[in-house]
N, C-alpha and C positions, 0 to 999 in steps of 0.2 A: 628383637635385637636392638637394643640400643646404642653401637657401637659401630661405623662403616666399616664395609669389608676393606679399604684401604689402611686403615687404623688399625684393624684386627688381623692382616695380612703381616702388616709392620711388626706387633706383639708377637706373634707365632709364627711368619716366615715359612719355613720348608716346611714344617707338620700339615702345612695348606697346602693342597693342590687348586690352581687357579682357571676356570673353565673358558676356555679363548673364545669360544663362537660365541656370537652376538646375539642376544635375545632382547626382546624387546619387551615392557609392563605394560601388562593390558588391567591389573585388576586395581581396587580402590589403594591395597598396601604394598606399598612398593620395601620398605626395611623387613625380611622378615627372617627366622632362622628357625630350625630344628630336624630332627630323625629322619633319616629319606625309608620311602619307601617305593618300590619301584614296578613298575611294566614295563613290558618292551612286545610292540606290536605295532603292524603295517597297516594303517588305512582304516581300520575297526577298534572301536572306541567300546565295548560290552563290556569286557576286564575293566578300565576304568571308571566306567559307569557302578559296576558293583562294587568298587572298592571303594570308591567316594561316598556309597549306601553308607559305610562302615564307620563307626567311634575313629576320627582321625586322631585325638589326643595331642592336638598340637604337629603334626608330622608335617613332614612334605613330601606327596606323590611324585617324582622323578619317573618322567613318560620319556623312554627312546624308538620314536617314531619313524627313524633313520633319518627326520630332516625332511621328511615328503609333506609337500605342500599341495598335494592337491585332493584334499580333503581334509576339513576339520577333524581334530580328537577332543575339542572339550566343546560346547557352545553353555549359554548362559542356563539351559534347566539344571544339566550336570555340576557346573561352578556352584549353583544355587546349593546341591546336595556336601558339595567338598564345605559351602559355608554354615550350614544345618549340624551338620557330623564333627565341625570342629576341625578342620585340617588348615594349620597355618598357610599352604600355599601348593600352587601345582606349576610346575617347571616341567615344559614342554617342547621337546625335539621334533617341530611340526608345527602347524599349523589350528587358530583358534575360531571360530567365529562369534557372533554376538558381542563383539569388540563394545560398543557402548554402554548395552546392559553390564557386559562384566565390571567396566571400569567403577562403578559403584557400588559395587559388592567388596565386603571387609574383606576380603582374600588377598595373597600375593600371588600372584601369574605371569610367568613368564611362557614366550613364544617364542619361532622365529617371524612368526607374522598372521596372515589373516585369510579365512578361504572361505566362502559361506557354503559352499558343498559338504553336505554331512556325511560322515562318515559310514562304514559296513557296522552289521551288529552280530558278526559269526562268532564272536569269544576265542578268536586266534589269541594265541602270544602265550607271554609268561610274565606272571607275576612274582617280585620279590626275587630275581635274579639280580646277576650283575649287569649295567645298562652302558651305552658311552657316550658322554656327551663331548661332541671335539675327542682330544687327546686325553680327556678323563674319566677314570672309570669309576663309577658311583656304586659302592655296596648297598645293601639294606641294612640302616643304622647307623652310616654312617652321619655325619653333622652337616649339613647346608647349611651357610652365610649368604644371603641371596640379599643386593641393592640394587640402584640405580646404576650402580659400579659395573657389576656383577655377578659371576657366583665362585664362592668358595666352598670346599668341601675337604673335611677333615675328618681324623678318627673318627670313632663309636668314643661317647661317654658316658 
């Protein structure tokens, strides 16, 4: 993305839905955009471990974790696969660990913070559902605008 989400908020307006809860950048790229795809799963990180295995083709994995902070869903071996596979970035509803190794990994990674407790590895949840972050609900496909800013989310293009 070469363009701020404020800039690009400003050009396209309502077709944006604007994601209110605070997250914070853990990884080396903080501008990043493209296709969400999505899990939604409590405490056990398996589902995103295999899907980060996967050809990310520029995406962004969109994790709604409920916001539980007391265990990690990504730490730095995982981030390392999402950067292997190609996946612009992981936006997570939860909590990260390996804060430092990630920060210089080419990725964009958002969190709400940081837990060194690793996660369960039962393969609960669902993938490629519809997930919510705050007041917005994220399709699979639909478009992530993720900065420093924030994040925005629009159609499918």
């Amino acid at each position: 993305m070469t363009i701020s989400t404020a800039d690009f908020y400003d050009e396209h307006g309502l077709k944006l839905a604007s994601v209110s809860l605070q997250f914070r950048n853990f990884g080396a790229v903080t501008c990043f955009s493209g296709p969400a795809r999505t899990v939604k799963c409590h405490a056990d990180n398996l589902l995103v471990k295999s899907l980060l295995s996967t050809a990310g083709e520029g995406a962004i994995l969109v994790i709604d974790g409920g916001g539980w902070m007391g265990n990690a869903l990504m730490g730095d071996m995982i981030a390392q696969l999402a950067v292997d596979n190609n996946w612009a970035g992981v936006i997570i509803n939860g909590a990260i660990r390996d804060s430092v190794a990630m920060a210089q990994m080419p990725l964009g990674v958002k969190a709400l913070g940081t837990n060194p407790a690793k996660s369960f590895k039962e393969g609960t949840g669902d993938v490629d559902v519809p997930v919510q972050l705050g007041d917005v609900s994220i399709h699979p496909g639909e478009m992530i605008h993720a900065d420093e800013d924030g994040i925005l989310v629009g159609p499918r293009e």
